[in-house]
FIMI-913424 format. One record per residue (C-alpha): residue number from 0; x, y, z. Coordinates in steps of 0.001 Angstrom, whole numbers, always signed. Layout:
! residues N
ZALUM    k        x        y        z
ZALUM  NUM        X        Y        Z
...
END
This chain:
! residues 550
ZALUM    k        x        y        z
ZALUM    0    -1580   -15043   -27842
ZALUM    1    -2390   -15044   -24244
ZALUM    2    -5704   -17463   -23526
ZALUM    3    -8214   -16464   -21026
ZALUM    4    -9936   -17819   -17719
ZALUM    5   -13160   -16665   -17391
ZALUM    6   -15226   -16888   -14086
ZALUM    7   -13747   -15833   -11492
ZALUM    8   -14971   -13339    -9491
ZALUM    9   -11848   -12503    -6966
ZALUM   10    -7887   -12998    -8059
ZALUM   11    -6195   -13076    -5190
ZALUM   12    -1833   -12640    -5766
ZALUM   13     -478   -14679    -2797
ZALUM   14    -1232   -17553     -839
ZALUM   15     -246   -16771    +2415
ZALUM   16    -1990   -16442    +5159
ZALUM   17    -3476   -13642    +4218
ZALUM   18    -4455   -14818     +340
ZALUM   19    -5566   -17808    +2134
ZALUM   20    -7884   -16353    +4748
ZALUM   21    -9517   -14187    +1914
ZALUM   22   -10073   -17123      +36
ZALUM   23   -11306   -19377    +2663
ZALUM   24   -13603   -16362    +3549
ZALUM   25   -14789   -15937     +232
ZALUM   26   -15690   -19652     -564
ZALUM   27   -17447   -20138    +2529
ZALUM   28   -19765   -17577     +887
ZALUM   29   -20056   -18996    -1978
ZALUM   30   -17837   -16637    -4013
ZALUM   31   -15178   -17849    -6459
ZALUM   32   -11628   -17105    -6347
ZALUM   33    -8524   -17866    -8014
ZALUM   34    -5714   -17778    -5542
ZALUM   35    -1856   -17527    -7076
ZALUM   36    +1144   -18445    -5748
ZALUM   37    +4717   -18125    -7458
ZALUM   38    +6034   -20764    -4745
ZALUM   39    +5643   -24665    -5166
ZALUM   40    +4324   -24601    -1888
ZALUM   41    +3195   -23066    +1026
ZALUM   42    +5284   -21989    +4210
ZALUM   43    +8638   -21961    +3390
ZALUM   44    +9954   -19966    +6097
ZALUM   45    +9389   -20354    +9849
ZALUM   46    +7885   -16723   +10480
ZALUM   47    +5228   -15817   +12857
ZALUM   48    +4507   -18699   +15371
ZALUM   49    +1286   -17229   +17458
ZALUM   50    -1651   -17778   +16607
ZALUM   51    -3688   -15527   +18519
ZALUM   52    -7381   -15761   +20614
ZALUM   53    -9077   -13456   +17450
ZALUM   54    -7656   -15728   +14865
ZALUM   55    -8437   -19046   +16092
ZALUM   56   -11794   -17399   +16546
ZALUM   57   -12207   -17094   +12840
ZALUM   58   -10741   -20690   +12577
ZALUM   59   -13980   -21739   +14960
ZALUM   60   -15854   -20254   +12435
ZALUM   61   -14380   -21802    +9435
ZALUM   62   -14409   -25451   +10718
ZALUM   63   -10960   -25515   +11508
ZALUM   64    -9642   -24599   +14767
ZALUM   65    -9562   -28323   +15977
ZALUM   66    -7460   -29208   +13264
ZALUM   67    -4754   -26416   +13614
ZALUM   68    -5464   -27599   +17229
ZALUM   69    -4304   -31290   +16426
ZALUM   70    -1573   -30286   +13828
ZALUM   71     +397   -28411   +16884
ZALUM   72    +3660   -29955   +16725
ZALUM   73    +4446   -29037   +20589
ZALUM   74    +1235   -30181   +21445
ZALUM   75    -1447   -27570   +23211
ZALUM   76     -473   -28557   +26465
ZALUM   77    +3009   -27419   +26200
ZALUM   78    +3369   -24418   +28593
ZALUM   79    +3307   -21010   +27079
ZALUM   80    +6144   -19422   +28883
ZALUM   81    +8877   -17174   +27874
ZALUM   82   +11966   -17143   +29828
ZALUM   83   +14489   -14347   +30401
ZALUM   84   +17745   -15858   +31118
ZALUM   85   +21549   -14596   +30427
ZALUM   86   +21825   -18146   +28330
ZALUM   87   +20435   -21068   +28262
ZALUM   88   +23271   -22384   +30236
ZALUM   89   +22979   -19178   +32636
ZALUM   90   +20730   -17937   +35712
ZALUM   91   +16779   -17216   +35420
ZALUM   92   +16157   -13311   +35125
ZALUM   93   +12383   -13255   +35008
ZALUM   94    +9440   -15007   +32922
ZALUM   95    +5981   -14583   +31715
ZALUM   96    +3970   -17445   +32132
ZALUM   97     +921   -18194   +29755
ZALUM   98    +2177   -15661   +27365
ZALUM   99     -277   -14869   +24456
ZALUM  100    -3150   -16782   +25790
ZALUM  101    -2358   -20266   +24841
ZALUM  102    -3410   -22030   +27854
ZALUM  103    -6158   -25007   +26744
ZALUM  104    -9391   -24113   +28640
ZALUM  105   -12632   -21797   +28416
ZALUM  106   -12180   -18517   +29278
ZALUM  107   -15066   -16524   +29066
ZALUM  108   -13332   -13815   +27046
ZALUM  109   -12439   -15757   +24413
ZALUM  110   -13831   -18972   +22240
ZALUM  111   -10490   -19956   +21273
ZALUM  112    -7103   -19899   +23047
ZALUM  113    -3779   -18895   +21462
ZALUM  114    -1671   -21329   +20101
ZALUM  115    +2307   -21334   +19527
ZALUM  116    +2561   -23123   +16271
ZALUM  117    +4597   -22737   +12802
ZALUM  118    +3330   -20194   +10385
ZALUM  119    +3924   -23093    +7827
ZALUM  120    +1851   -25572    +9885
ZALUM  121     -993   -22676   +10145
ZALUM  122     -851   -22108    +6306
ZALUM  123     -965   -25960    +5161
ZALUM  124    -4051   -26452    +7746
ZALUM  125    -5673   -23064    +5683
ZALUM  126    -4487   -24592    +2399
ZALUM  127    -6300   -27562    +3062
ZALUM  128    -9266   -26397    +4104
ZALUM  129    -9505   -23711    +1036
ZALUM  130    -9209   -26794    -1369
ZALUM  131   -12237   -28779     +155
ZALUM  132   -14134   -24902     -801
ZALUM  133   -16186   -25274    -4035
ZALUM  134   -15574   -21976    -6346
ZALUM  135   -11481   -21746    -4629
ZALUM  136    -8881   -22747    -6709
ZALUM  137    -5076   -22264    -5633
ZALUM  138    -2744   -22382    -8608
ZALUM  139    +1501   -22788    -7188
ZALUM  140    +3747   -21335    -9490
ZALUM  141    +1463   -19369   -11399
ZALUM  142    +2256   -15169   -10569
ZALUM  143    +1109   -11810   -11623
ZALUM  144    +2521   -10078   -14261
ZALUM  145      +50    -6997   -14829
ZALUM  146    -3052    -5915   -14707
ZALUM  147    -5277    -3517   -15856
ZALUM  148    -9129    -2302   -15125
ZALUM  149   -12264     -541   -15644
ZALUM  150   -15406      +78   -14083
ZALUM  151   -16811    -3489   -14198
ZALUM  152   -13937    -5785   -14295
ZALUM  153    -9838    -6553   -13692
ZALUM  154    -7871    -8047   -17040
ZALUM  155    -4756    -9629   -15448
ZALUM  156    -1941   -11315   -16604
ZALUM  157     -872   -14220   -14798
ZALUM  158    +2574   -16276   -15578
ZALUM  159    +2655   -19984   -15627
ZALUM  160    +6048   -20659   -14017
ZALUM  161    +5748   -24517   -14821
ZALUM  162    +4749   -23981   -18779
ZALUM  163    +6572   -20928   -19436
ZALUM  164    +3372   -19392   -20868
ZALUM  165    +1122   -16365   -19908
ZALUM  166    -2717   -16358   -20044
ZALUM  167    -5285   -13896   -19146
ZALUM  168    -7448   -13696   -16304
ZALUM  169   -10794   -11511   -15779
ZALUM  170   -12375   -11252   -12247
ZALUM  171   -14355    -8626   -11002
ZALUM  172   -11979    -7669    -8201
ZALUM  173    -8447    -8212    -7356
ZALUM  174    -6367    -8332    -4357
ZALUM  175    -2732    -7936    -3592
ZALUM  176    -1884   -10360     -861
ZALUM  177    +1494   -10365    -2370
ZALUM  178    +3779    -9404     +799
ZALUM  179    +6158    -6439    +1495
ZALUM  180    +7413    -6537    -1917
ZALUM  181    +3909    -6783    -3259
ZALUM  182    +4054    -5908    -7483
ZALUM  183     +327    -5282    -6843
ZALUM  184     +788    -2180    -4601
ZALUM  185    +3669     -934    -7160
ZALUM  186    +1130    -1684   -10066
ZALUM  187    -1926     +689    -7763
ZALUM  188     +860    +3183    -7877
ZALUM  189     +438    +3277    -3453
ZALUM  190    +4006    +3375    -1290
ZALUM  191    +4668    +2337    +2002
ZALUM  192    +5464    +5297    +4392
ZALUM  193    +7140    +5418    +7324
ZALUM  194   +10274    +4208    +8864
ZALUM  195   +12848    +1611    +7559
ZALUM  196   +15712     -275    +9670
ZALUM  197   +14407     +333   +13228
ZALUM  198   +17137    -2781   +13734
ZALUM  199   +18878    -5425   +11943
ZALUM  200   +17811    -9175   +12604
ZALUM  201   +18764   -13014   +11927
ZALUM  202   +16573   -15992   +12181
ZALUM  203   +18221   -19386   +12145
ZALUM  204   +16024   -22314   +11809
ZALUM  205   +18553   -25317   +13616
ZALUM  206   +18208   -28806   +14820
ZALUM  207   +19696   -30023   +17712
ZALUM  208   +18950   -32964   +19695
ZALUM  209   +19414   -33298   +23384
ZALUM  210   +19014   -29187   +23967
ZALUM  211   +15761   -29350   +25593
ZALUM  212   +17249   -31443   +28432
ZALUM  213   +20358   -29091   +28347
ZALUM  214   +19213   -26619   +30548
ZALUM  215   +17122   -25805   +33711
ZALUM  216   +15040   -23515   +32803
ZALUM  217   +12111   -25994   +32087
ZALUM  218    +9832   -26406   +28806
ZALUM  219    +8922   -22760   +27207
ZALUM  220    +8155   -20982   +24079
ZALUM  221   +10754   -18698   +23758
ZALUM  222   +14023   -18292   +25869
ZALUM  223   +15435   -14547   +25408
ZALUM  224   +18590   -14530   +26376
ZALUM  225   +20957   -11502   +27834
ZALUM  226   +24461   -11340   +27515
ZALUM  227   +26875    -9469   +25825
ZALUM  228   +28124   -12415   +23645
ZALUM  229   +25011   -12867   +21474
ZALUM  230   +21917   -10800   +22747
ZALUM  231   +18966   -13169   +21061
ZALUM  232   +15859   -15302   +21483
ZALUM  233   +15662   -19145   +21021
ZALUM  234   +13392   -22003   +21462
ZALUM  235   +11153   -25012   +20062
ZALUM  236    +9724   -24279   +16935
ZALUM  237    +8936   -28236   +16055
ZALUM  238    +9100   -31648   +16338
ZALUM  239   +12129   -33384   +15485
ZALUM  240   +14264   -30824   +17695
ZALUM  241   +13978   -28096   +15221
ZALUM  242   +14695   -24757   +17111
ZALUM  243   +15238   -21049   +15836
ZALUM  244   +17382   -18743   +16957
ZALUM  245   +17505   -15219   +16607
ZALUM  246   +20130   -12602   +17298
ZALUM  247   +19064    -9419   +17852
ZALUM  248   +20466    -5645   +16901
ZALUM  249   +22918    -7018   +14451
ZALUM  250   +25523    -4407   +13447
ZALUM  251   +25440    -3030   +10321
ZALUM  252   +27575    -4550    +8062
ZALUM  253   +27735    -7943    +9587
ZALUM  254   +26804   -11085    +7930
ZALUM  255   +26188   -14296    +9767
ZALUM  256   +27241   -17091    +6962
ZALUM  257   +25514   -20442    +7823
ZALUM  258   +28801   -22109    +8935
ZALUM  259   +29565   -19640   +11775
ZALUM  260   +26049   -20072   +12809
ZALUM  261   +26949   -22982   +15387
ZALUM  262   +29535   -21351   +17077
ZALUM  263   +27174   -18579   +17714
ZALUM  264   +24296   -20614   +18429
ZALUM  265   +27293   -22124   +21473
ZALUM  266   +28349   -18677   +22110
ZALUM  267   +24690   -17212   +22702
ZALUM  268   +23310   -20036   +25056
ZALUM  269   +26486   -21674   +26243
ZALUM  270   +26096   -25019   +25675
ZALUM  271   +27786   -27369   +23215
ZALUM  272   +25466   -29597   +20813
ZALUM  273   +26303   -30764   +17467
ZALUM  274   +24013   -27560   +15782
ZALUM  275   +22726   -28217   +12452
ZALUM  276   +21624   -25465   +10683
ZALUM  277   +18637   -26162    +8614
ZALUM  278   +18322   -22252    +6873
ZALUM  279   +19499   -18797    +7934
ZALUM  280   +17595   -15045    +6745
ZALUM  281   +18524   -12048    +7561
ZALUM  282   +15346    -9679    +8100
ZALUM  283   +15352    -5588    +8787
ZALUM  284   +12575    -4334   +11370
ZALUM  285   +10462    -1045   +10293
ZALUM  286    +7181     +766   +10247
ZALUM  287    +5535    +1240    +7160
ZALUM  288    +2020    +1475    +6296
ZALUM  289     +391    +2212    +2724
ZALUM  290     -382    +5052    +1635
ZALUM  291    -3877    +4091     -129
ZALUM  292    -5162     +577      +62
ZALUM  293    -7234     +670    -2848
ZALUM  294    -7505    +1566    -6459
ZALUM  295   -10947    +1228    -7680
ZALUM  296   -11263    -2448    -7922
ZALUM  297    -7895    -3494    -6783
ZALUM  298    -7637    -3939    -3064
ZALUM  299    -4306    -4458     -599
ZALUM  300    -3854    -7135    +2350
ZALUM  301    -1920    -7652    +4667
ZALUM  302    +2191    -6953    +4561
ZALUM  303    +1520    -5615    +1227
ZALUM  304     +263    -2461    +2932
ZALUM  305    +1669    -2412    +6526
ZALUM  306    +4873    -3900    +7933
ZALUM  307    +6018    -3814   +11454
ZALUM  308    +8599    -5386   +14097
ZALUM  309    +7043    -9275   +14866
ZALUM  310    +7582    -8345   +18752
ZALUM  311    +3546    -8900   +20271
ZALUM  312    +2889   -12129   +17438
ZALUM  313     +425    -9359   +15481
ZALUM  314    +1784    -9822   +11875
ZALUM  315     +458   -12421   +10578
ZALUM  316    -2782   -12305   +13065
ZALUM  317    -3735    -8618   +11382
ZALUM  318    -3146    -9961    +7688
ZALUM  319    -5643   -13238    +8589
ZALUM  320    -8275    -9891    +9827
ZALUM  321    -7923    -8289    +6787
ZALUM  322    -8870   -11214    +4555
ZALUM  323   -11931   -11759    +7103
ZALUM  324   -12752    -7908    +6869
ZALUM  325   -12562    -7843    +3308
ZALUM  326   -13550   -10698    +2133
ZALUM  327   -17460   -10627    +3910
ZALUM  328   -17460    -7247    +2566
ZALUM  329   -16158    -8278     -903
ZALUM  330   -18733   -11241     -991
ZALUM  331   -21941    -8691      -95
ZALUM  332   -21191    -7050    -3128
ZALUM  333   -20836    -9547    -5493
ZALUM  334   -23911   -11358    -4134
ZALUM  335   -26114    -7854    -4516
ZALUM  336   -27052    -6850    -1074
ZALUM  337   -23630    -4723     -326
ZALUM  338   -23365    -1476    -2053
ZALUM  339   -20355     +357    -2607
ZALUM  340   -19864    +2459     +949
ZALUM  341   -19082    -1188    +2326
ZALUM  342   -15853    -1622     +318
ZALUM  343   -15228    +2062    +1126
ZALUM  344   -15005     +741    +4852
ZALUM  345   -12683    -1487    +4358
ZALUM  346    -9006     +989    +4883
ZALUM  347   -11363    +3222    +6592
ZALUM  348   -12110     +441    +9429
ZALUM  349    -8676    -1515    +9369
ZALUM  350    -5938    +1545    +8842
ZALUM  351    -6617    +2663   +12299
ZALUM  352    -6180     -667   +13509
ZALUM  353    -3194    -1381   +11617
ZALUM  354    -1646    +2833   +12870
ZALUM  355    -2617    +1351   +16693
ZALUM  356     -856    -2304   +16384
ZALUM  357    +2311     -916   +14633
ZALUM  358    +2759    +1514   +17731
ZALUM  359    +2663    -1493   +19840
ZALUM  360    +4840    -3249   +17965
ZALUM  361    +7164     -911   +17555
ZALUM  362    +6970      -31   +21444
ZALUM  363    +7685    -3964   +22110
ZALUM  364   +10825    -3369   +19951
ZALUM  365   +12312     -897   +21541
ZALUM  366   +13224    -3126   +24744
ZALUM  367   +15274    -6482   +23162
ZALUM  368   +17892    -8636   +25423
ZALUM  369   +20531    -5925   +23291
ZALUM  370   +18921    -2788   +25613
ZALUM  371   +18872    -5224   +28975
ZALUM  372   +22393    -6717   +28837
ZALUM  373   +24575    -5017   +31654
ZALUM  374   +28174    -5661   +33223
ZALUM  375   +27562    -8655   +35878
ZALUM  376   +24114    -9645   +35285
ZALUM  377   +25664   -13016   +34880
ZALUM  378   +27796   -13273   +38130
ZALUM  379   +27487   -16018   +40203
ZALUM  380   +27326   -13707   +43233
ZALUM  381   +24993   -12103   +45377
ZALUM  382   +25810    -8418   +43199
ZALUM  383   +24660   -10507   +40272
ZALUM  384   +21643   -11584   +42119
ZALUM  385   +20510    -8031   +42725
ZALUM  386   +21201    -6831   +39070
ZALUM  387   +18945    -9871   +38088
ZALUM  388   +16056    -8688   +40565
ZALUM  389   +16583    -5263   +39200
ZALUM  390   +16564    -6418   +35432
ZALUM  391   +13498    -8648   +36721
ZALUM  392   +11664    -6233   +37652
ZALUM  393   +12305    -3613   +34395
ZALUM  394   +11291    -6343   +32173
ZALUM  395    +8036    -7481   +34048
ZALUM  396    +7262    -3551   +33769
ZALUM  397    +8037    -3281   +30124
ZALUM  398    +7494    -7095   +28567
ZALUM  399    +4103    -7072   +30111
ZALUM  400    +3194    -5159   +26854
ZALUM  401    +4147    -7959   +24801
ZALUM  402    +3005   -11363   +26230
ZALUM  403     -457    -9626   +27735
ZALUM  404    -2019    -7976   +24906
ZALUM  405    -6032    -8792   +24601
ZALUM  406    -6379    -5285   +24836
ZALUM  407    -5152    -5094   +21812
ZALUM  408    -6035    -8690   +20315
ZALUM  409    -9915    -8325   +20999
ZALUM  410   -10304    -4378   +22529
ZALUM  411    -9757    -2737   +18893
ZALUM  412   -12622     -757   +17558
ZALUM  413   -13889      +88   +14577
ZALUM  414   -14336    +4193   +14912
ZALUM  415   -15818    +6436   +12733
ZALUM  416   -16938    +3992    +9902
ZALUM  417   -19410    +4424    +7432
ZALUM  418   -21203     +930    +7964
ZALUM  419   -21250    +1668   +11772
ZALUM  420   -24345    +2934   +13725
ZALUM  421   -22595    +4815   +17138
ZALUM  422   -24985    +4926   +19840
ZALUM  423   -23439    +8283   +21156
ZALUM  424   -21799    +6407   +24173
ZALUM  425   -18331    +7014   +24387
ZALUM  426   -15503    +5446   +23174
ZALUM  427   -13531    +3336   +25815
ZALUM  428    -9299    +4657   +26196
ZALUM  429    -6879    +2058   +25062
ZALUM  430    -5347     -542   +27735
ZALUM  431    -3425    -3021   +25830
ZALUM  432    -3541    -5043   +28534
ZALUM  433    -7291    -4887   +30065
ZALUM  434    -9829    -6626   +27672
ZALUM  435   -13333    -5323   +28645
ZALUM  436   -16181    -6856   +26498
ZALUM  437   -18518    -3845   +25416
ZALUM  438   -21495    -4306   +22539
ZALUM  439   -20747     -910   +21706
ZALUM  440   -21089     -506   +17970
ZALUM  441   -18003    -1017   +16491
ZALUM  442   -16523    -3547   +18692
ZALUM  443   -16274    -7254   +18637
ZALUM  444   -19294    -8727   +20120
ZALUM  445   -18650    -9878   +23847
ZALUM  446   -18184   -13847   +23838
ZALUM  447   -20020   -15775   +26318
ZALUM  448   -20105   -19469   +26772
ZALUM  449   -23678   -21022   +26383
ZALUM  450   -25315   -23518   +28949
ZALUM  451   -25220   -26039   +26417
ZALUM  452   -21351   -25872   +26360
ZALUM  453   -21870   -23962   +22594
ZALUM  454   -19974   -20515   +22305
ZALUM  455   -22807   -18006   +21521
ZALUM  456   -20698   -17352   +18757
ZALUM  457   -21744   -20795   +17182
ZALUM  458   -25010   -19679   +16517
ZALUM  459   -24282   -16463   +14576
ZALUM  460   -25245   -16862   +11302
ZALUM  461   -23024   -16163    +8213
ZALUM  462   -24767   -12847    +7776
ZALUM  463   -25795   -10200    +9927
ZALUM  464   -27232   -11679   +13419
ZALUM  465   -29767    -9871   +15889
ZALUM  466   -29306   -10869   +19047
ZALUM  467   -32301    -9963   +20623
ZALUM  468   -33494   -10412   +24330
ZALUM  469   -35878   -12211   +26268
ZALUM  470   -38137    -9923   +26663
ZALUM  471   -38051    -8472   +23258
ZALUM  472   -41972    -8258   +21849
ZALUM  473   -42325   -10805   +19191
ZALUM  474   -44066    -8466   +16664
ZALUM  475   -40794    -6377   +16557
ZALUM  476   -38603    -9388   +16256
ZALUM  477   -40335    -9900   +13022
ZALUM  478   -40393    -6812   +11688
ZALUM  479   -36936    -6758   +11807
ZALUM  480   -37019   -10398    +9367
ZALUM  481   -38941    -8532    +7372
ZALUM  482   -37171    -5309    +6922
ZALUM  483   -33584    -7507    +6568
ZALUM  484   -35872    -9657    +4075
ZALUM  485   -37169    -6681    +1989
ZALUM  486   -33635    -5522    +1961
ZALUM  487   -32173    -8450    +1360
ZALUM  488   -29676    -8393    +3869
ZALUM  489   -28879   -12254    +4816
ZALUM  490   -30228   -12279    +8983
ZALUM  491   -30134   -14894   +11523
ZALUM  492   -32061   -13632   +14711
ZALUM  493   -31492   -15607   +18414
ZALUM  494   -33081   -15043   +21604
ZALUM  495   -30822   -16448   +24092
ZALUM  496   -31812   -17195   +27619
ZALUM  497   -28456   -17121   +29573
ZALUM  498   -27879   -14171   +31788
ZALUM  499   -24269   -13520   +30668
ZALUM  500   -25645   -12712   +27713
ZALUM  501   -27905   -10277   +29289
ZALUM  502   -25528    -8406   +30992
ZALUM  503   -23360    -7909   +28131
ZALUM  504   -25987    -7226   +25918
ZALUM  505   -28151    -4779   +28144
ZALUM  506   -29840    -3583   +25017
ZALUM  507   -32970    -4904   +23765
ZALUM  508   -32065    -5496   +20167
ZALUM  509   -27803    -5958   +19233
ZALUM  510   -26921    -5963   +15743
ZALUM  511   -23773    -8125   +14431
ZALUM  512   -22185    -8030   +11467
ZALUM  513   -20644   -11342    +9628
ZALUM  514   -17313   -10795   +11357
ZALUM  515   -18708   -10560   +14695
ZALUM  516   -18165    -6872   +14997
ZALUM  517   -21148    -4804   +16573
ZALUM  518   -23394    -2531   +14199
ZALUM  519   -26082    -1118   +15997
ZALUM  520   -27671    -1413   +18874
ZALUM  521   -30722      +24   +20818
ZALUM  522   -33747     -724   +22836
ZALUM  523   -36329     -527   +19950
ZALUM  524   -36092     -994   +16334
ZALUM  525   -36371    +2039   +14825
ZALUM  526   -38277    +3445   +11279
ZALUM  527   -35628    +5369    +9551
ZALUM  528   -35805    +7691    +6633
ZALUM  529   -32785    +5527    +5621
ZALUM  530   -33347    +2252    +6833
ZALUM  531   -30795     +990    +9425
ZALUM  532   -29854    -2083    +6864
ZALUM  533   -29353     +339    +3849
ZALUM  534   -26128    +1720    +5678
ZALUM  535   -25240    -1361    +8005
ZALUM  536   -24835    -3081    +4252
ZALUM  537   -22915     +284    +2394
ZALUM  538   -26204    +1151     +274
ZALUM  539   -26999    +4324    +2161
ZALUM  540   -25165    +7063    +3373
ZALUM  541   -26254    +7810    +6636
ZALUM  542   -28809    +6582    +8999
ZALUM  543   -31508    +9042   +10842
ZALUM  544   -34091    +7850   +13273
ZALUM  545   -37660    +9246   +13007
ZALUM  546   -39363    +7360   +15052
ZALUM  547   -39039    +4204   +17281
ZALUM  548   -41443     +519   +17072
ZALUM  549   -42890     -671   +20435
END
């Protein structure tokens, strides 16, 4: 007979860092969780590396984007650049420098910079944190078996990989955080549509001494090299010189066994180390997203309901988003003042998010050092020096896409969602590369850096924030306390004096949700026959004006 864990209110299945980012989300409001995880560990594989501007922003906000800033094994000086090259060994085609945003410094668009670090360093520094959270508890070896539900609660059962032994465990919702081949999705009866093998890949995780100093190209994060020998990217991944290296547009069919892998690793960069191959995986690139991310109670996260090509660092950047985005939203509910419209916003909000970053991803992967390799782009000649410029130029044209994205990183919008008040201006067109801050509802509230050094996201509060201007009349500042107070929406209200925040926030009264996405906004706070907090919170279904307060 199985025994049973009661009090929980969230399962999450998976502990990367997506499971993680839900959980960390969730215990910072005070909601419990039991995270699973059927490896010993986590961060076994090398994976994504970039950690983008949005999620070190939510890393600000959780405490901890000092520490993943000290855990950096390259250090956060190291220079962001990616390098086009025929080899390692060979001439300079092109580069990018400050690629992904990881230069150290304030920029006003941003709180946080980028950073080019190990998924497995990002997930220990989340792992850590999460276990200093009263109500999280991560259990390693322990997985999912099956579930079942009804309207109030989830009756799972979870394998202890250790004992040998099942037991039961109720919560009141569950989420699938489980990966691509996530049981949970199968279990929800949802399937991933779209489009499978798009190109076949290799990532070898190496060490080898002395390489850094083995070329002239200079210190940089990635090193994508064109030839015809071994069309691939390389670079640090590490301390200790661990590298990876990754051949590109394998051929169907092939296999690259572990022992071969140093004579392709000399083949592909020409230059002869003693290469020591730590791990090799073979990995398939495709678009898929879910069908459904939901049944009932059950939710889906991250790879477990949309997969794409790694090329623009977004992976594992979107999964950390959709723990933030449904995690607040999970928490109002549990804690009363979110009704059930909220959760409906969840694949409402991020599915159109996800359908816009797997176009760019796939877009990225559609130019790799396979599609740029061409007869005497490596001659030492002055032909070869034009086919470089040439090549130069096509990839500064395409690549740009790639290495220059806060379009995409901090410009996406939440649309047509049911929690969302539009103002009737309209929407902004897509430029993946331009960034322009906009409190438009929907959007993420425009970052500005405070006189006192603070971000003005520091003094956001954990639930919805008014930002509200100088000049705002004091009496309708507090009737706004007391209409979030009467609703019993959680508000922090600030009144800042700087006149960046002004001119980003021309309107007299700004309304921010927990995750620092825009609301509503207007120049008076209205009366409503549905109050403005009854939707902003998923209670209500709509929101209509009457009339406006002075």
């Amino acid at each position: 007979m199985n025994t049973t864990l009661l009090g929980r209110n969230v399962l999450i299945v998976g502990a990367g860092p997506v499971g993680l980012a839900l959980a960390i989300e969730l215990g910072h409001r005070g909601i419990s969780c039991l995270l699973i995880e059927r490896n010993d560990r986590v961060g076994y594989a090398p994976r994504a590396k970039t950690t983008n501007v949005r999620t070190r922003e939510h890393f600000r906000r959780w405490g901890i984007a000092d520490t993943l800033k000290a855990a950096s094994p390259l250090g956060t000086d190291y220079p962001s650049n990616v390098v086009f090259c025929t080899r390692l060994a060979g001439p300079e085609i092109t580069r990018f420098e400050n690629a992904f945003y990881c230069a150290p410094g304030r920029n006003p668009l941003y709180s946080e910079h980028s950073q080019w670090v190990p998924q497995y360093t990002v997930e220990e520094v989340m792992r850590a944190h999460a276990e200093t959270l009263a109500g999280v508890e991560i259990r390693f070896r322990h997985e999912l078996k099956t579930f079942e539900q009804d309207g109030q609660r989830v009756r799972a059962v979870v394998r202890d990989l250790e004992r040998g032994r099942d037991f039961d465990v109720e919560a009141d919702y569950l989420v699938g955080a489980d990966g691509a081949r996530s049981l949970v999705r199968e279990l929800i009866g949802a399937k991933l549509e779209g489009t499978y093998g798009l190109s076949r890949n290799y990532n070898v995780v190496f060490r080898a001494p002395g390489l850094a100093q083995a070329h002239a190209h200079g210190p940089a994060i990635m090193y994508w090299q064109v030839n015809g020998d071994a069309p691939s990217l390389i670079g640090p991944m590490d301390r200790g010189d661990k590298w990876f290296f990754m051949p590109t547009g394998i051929r169907e069919g092939y296999k690259l066994d572990p022992a071969d892998a140093p004579a392709l690793i000399r083949q592909a960069t020409g230059i002869d180390l003693p290469y020591e191959v730590l791990s090799t995986d073979e990995w398939v690139a495709s678009r898929f997203l879910g069908d459904k991310y939901r049944d009932r109670r059950v939710f889906l996260a991250g790879d477990a309901c949309h997969l794409h090509p790694p090329f623009g660092g977004y992976g594992m950047n979107m999964g950390v988003a959709d723990g933030v985005d449904l995690g607040w939203k999970l928490a109002a509910v549990l804690q009363g003042w979110g009704g059930s419209r909220l959760l409906d916003s969840y694949e409402r909000e991020r599915r159109r998010v996800h359908d816009m970053v797997l176009d760019e991803a796939v877009m990225n992967h559609s130019m790799l050092s396979n599609q740029l390799w061409q007869a005497g782009l490596d001659a030492d000649s002055d032909a070869g020096a034009a086919l470089r410029r040439e090549a130069g130029a096509r990839i500064q044209t395409a690549k740009i896409r790639e290495f220059a994205t806060l379009g995409v990183v901090k410009g996406y919008r939440y649309e047509d969602s049911p929690v969302i008040v539009p103002d009737g201006s309209p929407a902004p067109g897509h430029d993946f590369l331009n960034y322009v801050p906009s409190s438009r509802p929907g959007g993420i509230a425009p970052h500005v850096w405070m006189h006192d050094g603070s971000s003005l996201y520091d003094h956001f509060g954990p639930g919805f924030t008014l930002i509200a201007s100088k000049d705002a009349p004091s009496a309708a500042v507090e009737q706004v306390r007391l209409q979030a107070h009467n609703a019993g929406v959680p508000l922090t209200v600030i009144q800042p004096n700087e006149a960046g925040v002004a001119e980003l926030y021309p309107r007299r009264f700004t309304l921010v949700r927990p995750d620092q996405h825009v609301a509503w906004r207007g120049d008076a706070w209205p009366h409503a026959t549905v109050a403005l907090f009854e939707q902003v919170s998923g209670r209500a279904n709509a929101f209509v004006p009457v009339a406006v307060a002075a």
